[in-house]
C-alpha positions as CSV (number, residue, x, y, z in Angstrom):
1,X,33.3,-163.2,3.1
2,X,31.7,-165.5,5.8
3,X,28.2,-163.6,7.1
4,X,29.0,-162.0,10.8
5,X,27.6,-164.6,13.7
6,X,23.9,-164.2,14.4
7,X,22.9,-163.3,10.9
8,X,20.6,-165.3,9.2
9,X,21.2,-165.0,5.6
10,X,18.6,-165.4,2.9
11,X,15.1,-165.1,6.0
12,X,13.2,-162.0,4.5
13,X,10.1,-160.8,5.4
14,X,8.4,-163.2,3.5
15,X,9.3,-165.9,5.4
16,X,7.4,-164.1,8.7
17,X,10.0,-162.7,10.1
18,X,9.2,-158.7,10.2
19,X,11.9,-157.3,11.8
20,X,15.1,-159.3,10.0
21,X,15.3,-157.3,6.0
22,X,16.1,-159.1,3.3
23,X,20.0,-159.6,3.6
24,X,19.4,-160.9,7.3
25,X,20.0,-158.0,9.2
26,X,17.9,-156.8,12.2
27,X,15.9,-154.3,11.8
28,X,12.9,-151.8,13.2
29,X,9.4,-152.6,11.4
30,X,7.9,-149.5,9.8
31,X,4.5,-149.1,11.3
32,X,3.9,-145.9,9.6
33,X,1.4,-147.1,7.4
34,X,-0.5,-148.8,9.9
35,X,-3.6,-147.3,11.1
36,X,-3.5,-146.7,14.9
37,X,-6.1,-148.9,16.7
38,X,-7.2,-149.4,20.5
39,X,-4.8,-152.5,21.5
40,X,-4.6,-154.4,24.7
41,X,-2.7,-157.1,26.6
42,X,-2.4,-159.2,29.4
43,X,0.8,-161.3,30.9
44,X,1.0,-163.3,34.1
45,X,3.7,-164.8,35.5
46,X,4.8,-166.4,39.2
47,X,7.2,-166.0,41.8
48,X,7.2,-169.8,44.0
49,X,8.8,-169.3,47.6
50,X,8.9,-170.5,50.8
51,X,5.2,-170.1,52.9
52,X,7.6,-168.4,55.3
53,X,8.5,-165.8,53.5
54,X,4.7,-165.5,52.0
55,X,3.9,-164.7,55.7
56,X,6.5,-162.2,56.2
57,X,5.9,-160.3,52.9
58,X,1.8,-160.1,54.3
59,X,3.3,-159.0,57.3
60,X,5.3,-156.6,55.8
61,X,8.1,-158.1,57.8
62,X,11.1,-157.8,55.8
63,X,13.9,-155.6,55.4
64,X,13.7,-153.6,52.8
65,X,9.7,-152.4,53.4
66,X,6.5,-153.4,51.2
67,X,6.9,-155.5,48.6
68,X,4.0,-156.2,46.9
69,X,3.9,-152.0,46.4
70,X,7.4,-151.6,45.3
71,X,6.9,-154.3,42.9
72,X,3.7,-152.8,40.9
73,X,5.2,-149.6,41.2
74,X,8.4,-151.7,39.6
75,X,6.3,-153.4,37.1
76,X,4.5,-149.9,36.0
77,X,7.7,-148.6,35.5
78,X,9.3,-151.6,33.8
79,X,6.4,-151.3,31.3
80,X,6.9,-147.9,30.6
81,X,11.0,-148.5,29.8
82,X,10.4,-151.1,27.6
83,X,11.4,-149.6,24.8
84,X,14.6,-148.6,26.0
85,X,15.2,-152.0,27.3
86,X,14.0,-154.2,24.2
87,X,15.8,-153.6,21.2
88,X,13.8,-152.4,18.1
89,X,10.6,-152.2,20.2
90,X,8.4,-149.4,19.4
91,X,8.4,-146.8,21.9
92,X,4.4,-146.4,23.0
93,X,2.1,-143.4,24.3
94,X,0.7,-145.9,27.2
95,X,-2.4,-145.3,28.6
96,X,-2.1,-147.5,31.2
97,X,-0.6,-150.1,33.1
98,X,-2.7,-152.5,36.0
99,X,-0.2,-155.0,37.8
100,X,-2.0,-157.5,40.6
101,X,-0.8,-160.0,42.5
102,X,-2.9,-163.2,43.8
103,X,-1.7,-165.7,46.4
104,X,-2.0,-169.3,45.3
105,X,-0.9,-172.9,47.5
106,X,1.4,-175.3,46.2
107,X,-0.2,-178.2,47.2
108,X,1.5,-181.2,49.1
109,X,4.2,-178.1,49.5
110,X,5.8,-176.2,52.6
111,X,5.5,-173.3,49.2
112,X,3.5,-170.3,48.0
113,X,3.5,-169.1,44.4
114,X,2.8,-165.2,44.0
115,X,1.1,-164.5,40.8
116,X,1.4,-161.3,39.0
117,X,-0.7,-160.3,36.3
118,X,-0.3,-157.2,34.2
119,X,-2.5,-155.5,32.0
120,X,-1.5,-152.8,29.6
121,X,-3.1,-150.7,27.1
122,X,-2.7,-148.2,24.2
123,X,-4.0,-147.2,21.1
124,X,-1.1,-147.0,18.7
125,X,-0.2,-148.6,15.7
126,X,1.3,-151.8,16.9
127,X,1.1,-154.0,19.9
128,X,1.6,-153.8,23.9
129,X,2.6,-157.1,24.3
130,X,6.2,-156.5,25.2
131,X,5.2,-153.6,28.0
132,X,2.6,-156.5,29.2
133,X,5.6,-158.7,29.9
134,X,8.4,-156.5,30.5
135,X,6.0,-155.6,33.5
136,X,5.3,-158.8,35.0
137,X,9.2,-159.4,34.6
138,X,10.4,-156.7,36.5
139,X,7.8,-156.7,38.9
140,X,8.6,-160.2,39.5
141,X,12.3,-159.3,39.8
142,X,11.4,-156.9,41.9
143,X,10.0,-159.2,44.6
144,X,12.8,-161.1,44.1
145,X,15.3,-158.6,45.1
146,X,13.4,-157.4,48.1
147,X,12.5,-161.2,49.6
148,X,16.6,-162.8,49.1
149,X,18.0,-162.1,52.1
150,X,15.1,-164.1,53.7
151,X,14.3,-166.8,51.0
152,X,17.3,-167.6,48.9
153,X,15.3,-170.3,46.8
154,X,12.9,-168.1,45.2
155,X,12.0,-169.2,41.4
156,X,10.5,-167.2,39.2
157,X,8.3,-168.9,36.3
158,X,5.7,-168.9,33.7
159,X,6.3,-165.5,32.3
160,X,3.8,-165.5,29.4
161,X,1.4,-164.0,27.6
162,X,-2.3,-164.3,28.4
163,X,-3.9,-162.4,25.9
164,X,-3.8,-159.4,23.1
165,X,-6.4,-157.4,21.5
166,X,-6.7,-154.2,19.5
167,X,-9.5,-152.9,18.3
C-alpha cells in the first residue's frame, strides 16, 4: 500500500520534528508534562502602499472608517483565534496582546511601508509564537481589505518573527 500524499514516512520525533509520530502522521505535541512558564513574543511585519493612500488612512479618508483601529482590534482578535485557525496549535490563556503600527519611507519611492508589530504574552506550557504572527497577519490583512478600493497595489511582506522568551 503506497503511504497517502503528504506523509512523510520513517521522520519521528527524533529527527526534530515534534508534532509528526513515528509512522509520519501529524500530530498534537503533549505538553502535559511541561512545566508552565511566563513566555513571550514579538512579530513584525509590513504592509508597502502608495504615499497616497498613507495620507488618506492618516486622514481617516477612506471608505470603510479607521483603519489603523480596525486593524489592532483585527490583529487582537486574530491572536486570540489562532488556535482555531492553525491546526494542532495549542489553544492558550493569553494575557495579552499589543499590536502597533509605525510609518516608515521607501526611499527614492512615490511609497510608504506600514509596519505592524505585535507582542503577545502568556504563561502556559508552550510558546506564543503563532498568536504573535497570526496577529500581525490579520492585522495586516486587515489594512488590506479596508485600503483596496483606493490602492489596489498594496503588498504585504516580512511577516516574521522578532523574538521569543519564556521565563
Amino acid at each position: 500500500m503506497k503511504p497517502m500524499k503528504g506523509r512523510r514516512k520513517g521522520k519521528a520525533k527524533d529527527e526534530g520534528l515534534s508534532h509528526v509520530d513515528a509512522s509520519g502522521d501529524a500530530r498534537m505535541v503533549d505538553v502535559g508534562p511541561k512545566a508552565a512558564t511566563a513566555r513571550r513574543a514579538r512579530a513584525s511585519g509590513s504592509v508597502r502602499m502608495k504615499l497616497e493612500t498613507r495620507r488618506r488612512i492618516e486622514a481617516g479618508d477612506l471608505p470603510k472608517g479607521s483603519v489603523l483601529g480596525t486593524a489592532r482590534i483585527a490583529g487582537i482578535q486574530g491572536a486570540k483565534s489562532t488556535a482555531s485557525l492553525i491546526p494542532l496549535c495549542h489553544p492558550l490563556p493569553i494575557e495579552n496582546v499589543s499590536v502597533d503600527f509605525a510609518w516608515e519611507e521607501v526611499p527614492g519611492s512615490d511609497e510608504a511601508r506600514l509596519r505592524i508589530d505585535a507582542t503577545a504574552s502568556v504563561t502556559a506550557k508552550t510558546g506564543i509564537e503563532m498568536e504573535a504572527l497570526t496577529a500581525v497577519a490579520v492585522a495586516a490583512l486587515t489594512v488590506y481589505d479596508m485600503a483596496k478600493a483606493v490602492d489596489k497595489g498594496m503588498v504585504i511582506e516580512g511577516i516574521r518573527l522578532v523574538e521569543k522568551t519564556k521565563g
